[in-house]
C-alpha positions in Angstrom: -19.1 -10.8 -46.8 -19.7 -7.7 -44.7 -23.4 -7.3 -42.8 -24.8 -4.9 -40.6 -27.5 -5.6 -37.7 -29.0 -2.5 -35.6 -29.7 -2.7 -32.0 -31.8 -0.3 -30.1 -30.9 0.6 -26.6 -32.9 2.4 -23.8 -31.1 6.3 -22.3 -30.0 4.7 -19.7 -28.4 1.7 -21.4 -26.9 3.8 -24.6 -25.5 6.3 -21.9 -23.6 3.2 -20.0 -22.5 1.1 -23.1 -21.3 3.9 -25.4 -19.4 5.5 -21.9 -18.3 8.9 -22.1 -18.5 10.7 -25.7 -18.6 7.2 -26.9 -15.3 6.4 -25.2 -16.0 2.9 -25.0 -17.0 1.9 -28.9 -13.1 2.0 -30.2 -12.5 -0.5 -26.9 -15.5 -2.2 -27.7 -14.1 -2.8 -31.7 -11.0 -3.8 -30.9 -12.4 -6.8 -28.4 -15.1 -7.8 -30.7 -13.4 -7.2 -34.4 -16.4 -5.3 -35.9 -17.4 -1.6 -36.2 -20.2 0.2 -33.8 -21.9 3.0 -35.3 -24.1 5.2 -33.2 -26.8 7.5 -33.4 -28.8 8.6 -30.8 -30.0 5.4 -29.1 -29.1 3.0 -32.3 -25.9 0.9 -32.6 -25.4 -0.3 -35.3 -23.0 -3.5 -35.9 -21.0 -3.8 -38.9 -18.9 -6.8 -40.1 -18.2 -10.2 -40.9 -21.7 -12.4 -40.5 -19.6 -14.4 -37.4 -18.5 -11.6 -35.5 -21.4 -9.5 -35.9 -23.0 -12.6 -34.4 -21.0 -12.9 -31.8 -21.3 -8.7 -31.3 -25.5 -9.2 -30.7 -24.5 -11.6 -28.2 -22.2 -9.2 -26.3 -24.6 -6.4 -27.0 -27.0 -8.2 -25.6 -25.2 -9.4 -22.2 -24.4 -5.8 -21.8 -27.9 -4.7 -21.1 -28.2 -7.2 -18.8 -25.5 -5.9 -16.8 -26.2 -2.3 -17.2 -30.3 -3.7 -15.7 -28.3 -4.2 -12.6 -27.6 -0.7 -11.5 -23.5 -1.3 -11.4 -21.1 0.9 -12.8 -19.1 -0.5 -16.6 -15.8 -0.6 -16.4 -13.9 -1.7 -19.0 -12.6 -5.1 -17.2 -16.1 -5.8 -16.9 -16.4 -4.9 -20.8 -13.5 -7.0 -21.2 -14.8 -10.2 -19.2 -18.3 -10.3 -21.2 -16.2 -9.8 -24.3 -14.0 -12.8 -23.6 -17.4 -15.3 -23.9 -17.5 -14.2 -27.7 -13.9 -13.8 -29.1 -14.3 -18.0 -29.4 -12.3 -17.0 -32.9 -9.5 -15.8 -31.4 -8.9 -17.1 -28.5 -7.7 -14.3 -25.3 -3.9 -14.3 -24.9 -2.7 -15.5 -21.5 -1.0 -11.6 -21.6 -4.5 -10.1 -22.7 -6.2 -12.6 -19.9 -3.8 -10.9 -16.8 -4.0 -7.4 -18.5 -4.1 -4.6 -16.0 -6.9 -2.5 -16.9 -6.0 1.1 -15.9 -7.8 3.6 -18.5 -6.5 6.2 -18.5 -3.3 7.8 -20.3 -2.4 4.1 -20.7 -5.4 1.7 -21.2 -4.0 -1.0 -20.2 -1.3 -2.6 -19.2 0.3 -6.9 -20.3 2.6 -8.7 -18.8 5.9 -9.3 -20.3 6.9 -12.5 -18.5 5.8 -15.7 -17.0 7.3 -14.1 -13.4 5.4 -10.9 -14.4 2.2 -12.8 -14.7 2.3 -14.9 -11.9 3.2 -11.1 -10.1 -0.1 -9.8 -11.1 -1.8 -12.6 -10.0 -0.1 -12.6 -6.6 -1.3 -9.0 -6.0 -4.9 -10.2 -6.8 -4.8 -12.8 -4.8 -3.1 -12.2 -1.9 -2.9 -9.1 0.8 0.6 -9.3 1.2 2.7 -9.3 -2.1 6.3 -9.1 -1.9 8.5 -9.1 -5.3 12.0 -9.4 -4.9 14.7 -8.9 -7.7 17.1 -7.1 -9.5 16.3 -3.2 -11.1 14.3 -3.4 -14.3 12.2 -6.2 -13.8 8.7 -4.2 -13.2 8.2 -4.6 -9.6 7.3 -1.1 -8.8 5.8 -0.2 -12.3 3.5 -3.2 -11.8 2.6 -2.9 -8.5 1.1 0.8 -9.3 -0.8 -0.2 -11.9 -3.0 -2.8 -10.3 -3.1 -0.3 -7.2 -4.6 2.0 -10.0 -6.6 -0.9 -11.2 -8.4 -1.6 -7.9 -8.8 2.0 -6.7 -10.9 2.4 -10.1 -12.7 -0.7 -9.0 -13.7 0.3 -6.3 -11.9 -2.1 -4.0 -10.0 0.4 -2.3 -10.6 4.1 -1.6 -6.8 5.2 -1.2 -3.5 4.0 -2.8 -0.9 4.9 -0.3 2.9 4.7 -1.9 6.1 4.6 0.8 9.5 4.4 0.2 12.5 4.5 3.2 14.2 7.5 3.1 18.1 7.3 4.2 18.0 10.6 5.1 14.5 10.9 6.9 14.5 12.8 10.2 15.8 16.1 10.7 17.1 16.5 7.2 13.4 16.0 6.2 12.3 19.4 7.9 14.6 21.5 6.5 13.6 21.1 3.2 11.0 23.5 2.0 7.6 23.0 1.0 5.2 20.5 2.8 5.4 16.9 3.1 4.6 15.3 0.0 7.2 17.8 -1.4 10.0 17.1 0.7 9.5 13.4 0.4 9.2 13.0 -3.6 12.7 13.2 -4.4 13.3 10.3 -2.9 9.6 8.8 -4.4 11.1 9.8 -7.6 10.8 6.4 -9.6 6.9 6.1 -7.9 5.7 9.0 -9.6 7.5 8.4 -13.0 5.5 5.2 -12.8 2.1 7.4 -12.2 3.1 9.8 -14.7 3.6 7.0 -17.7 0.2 5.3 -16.8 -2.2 8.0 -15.6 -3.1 11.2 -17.2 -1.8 14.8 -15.4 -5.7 16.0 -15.0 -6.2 12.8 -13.1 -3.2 12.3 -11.2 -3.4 15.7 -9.7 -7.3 14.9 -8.9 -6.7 12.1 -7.1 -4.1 13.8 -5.4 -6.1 16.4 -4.3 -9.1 14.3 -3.1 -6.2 12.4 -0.9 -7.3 9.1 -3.2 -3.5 9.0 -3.8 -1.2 9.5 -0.9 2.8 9.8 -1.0 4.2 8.8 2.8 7.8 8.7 4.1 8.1 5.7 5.4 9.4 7.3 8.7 5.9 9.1 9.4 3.7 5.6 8.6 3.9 4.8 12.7 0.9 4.8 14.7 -1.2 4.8 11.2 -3.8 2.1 10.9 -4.8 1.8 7.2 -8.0 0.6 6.3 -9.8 0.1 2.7 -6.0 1.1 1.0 -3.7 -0.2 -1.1 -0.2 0.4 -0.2 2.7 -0.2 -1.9 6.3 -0.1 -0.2 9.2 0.7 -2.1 12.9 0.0 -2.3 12.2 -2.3 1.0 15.5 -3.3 0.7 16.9 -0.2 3.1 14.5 -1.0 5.7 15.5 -1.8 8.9 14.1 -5.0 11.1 12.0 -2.4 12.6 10.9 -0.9 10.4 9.7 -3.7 8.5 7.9 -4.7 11.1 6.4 -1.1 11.5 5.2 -1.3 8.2 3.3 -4.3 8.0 1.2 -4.0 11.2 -0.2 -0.7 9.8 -2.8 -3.2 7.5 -5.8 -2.2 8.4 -9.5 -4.0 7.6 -9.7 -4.3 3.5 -6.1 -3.5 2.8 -4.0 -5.0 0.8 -0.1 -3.8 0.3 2.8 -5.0 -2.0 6.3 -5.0 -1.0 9.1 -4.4 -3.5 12.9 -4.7 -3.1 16.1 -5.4 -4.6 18.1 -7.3 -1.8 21.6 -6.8 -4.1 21.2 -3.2 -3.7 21.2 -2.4 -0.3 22.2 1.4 1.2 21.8 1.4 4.9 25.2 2.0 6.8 27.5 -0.5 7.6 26.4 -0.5 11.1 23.4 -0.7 10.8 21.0 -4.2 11.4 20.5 -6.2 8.4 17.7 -5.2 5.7 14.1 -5.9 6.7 13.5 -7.6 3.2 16.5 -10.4 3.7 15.0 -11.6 7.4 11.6 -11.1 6.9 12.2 -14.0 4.3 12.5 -16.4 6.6 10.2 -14.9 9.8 7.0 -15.2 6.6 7.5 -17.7 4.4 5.1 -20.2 6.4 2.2 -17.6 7.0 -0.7 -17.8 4.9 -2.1 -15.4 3.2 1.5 -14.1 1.9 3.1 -14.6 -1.0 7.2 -14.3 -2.5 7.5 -13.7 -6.0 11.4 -14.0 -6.9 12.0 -12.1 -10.0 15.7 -12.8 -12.0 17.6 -11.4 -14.9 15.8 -13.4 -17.3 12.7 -10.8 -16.1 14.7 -7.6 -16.8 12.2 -5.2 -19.5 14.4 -1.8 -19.1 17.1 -1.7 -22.2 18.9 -4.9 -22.9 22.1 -3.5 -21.7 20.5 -3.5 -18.1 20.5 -6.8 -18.3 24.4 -7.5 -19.4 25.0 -5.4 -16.6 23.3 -7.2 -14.1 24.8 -10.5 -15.5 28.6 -9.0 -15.8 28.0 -8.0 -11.7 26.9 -11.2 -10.6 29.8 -12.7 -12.5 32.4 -10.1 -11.3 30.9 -10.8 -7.9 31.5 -14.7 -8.0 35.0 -14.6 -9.1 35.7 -12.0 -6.6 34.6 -14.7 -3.6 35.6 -17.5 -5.1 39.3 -15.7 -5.1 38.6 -14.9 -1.7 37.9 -18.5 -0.6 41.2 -19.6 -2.6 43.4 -17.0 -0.4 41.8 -18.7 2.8 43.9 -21.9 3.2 47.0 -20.1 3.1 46.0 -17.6 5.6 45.5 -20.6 8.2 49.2 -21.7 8.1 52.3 -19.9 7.9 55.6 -21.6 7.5 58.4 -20.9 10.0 62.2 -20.9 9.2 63.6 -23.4 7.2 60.0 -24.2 5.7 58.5 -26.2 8.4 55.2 -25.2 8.5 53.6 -23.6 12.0 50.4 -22.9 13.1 48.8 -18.9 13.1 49.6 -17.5 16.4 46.2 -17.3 18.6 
């Protein structure tokens, strides 16, 4: 049996709770499983006698919150919630939800390694996710920088990305910096353009909130109260590896992400940053390695065949190599006697 219960609010708190032309009442429903009806300074509450109980309750908590003078964001709206959905309980994907509001309103994980991803970046100020294409590293990675720059925990989200043919090349390309550089920040900004919208995108832009950096100009920076996320960290050298990670600043945080099957960087060049910093980090606290596999592959599900028919073509390939070795190491001389390989 449907019931309805009113609750009056003060300006200040029907101007917080209700959020922008009401913005927050269809988030608010979908938490709670009831309907809000407004009017001025009245909400009312409309549904079944439990939830509409449990609604009062969450009403209620949110004028205490708004009485503190802080700003509602909806993970806050989302963390009272969770104290009165007892009837359905919070998903562990709903419990590690990105909260980004804005063309997307949030954003789930789609795995175990995807979760314990998300958590990593929370947790720690040096995130590094390794793994094959199509397994959310980048795409994640934005959207908690998003996350916490709408928090408030950070004022600028700084995106990088090595560029193979940084340099000279670089200067010869028209237009200024963050236009020469985005070709090769390419699968950055389609992450940004699927999560926020284009008004605030080219806001934050403008404002210097968000910041797109060759890797190549990041030297001598120190970056304080960011979040920075490095890109394809793969084709980085030792050095610049290293570059890269003394820029952290006070209240920074940075995520590093990196396919180490896919490396570009010329034959003669040193070996990729991301495979020997591996073994220089992995005692440090403070840091954590999250190893993503093909099992964690979201893009189509022939990405993921792909992936599975190179690693096999890859195996056979050495283990055919390893079968021709033996016979390499001795030769046999006339009449079938066998002699060592000439030094």
């Amino acid at each position: 049996m449907s019931i309805i219960k009113e609750v009056f609010l003060t300006n200040e708190e029907a101007q917080v709770i209700f959020g922008i032309q009401d913005g927050n009442i269809p988030y608010m429903e979908h938490l709670l499983g009831v309907q809000f009806y407004t009017r001025g300074n009245l909400l009312k509450i409309r549904g079944e006698e439990k939830p509409v109980e449990n609604a009062l309750g969450f009403v209620g908590d949110l004028k205490k919150y708004v009485g503190t003078g802080k700003s509602l964001p909806k993970s806050e709206i989302m963390r009272i919630a969770g104290k009165y959905r007892q009837e359905k309980p919070v998903s562990q994907a709903e419990e590690n939800a990105i909260i980004v509001d804005s063309k997307r309103l949030s954003i789930q994980p789609r795995s175990s390694r995807q979760k314990e991803y998300i958590t990593s970046i929370r947790n720690y100020d040096l995130t590094l996710g390794i793994g094959p294409a199509g397994t959310g590293k980048t795409y994640l990675a934005v959207a908690c920088g998003i996350e916490l720059i709408k928090r408030g925990t950070f004022q600028r989200l700084i995106l990088t990305r090595p560029a193979l043919e940084a340099g000279e090349r670089l200067g010869f390309l028209p237009g200024d910096l963050e236009e020469k550089i985005k070709p090769y920040l390419q699968p950055i900004y389609d992450a940004l353009y699927d999560i926020m919208r284009y008004d605030e995108l080219k806001k934050w832009t403008d404002r210097r909130i968000l910041e797109v950096v060759p890797l190549a100009y990041m030297r001598g920076r120190t970056l304080s109260d960011a979040f920075i996320i490095l890109d394809e960290a793969q084709n980085t050298t030792f050095e610049q590896m290293k570059m890269f990670l003394t820029r952290l600043g006070i209240n920074s945080k940075a995520v590093v992400t990196g396919d180490i099957t896919q490396i570009d960087l010329p034959l003669t060049s040193q070996t990729s940053g991301l495979v020997e910093i591996q073994e220089i980090l992995r005692r440090i606290r403070g840091i954590k390695f999250v190893y993503f596999s093909n099992r964690d592959v979201v893009r189509h599900t022939l990405v993921k065949k792909i992936i599975d028919a190179y690693e096999k073509h890859l195996k056979e390939k050495e283990s055919h190599l390893q079968d021709k070795q033996p016979a390499e190491k001795t030769r046999r001389g006339p009449g079938g006697s066998k002699e060592s390989p000439r030094e």
